[in-house]
C-alpha positions as CSV (number, residue, x, y, z in Angstrom):
1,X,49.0,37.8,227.3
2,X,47.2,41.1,228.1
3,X,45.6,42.9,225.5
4,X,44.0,46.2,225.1
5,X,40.8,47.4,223.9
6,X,41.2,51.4,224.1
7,X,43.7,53.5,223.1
8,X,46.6,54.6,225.3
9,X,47.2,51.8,226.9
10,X,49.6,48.6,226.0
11,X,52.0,46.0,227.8
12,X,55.5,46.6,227.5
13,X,58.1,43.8,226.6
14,X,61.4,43.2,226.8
15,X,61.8,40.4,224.0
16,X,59.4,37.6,225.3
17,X,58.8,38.7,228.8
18,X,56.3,41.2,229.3
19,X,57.6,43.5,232.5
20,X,55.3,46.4,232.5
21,X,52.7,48.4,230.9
22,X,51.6,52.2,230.6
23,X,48.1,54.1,230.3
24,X,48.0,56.9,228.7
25,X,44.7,59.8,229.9
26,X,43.0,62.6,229.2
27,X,42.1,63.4,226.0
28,X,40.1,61.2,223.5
29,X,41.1,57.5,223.1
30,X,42.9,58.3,219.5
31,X,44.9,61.2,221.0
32,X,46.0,58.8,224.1
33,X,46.8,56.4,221.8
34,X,48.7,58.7,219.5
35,X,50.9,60.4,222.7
36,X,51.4,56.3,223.6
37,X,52.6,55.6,220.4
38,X,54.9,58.5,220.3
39,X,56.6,58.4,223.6
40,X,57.0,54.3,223.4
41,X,58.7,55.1,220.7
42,X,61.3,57.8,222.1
43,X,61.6,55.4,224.9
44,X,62.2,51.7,222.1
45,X,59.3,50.4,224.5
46,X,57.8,46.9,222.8
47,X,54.1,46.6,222.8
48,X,54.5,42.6,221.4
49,X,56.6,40.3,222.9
50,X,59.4,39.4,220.5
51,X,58.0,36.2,219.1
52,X,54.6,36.7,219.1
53,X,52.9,33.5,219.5
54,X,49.4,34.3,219.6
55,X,47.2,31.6,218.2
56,X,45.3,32.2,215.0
57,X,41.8,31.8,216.5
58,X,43.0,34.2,219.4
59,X,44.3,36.7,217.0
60,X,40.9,36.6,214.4
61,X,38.5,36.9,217.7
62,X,40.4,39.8,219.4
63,X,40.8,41.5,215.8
64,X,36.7,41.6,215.5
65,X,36.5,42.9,218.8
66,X,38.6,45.9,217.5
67,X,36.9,46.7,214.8
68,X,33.3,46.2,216.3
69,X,34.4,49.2,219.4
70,X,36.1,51.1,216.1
71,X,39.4,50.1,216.6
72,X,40.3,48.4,213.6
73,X,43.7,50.0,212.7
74,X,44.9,49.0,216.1
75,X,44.1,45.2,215.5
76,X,47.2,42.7,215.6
């Protein structure tokens, strides 16, 4: 599983299989992140596989890393 820690950036799934990813640059790590987010969505690009199966313990420790470099609202 790959998983990001700055904003603009992100896998891309179709269902389980994850068969790409984007970065988006140039402006502050929210603003990336909010272009991402908006042209995933014109495009029905998946950040998460289908069937997430992303252990508890995996999903708790990466969700503290978010919110100790700020980015809480992005945590899974």
């Amino acid at each position: 599983m790959c998983w990001r820690t700055s904003g603009g950036c992100a896998p891309v799934f179709k269902g389980d299989e994850m068969v790409g990813a984007y970065g988006v640059s140039g402006a502050t790590g929210d603003q990336d992140e909010e272009i991402a987010r908006f042209a995933r969505a014109q495009v029905g690009w998946a950040h998460l596989p289908q069937n997430d199966n992303t252990p508890p313990e995996v999903r708790q420790h990466i969700n503290e890393i978010y919110a100790k470099v700020g980015l809480g609202d992005r945590a899974l």
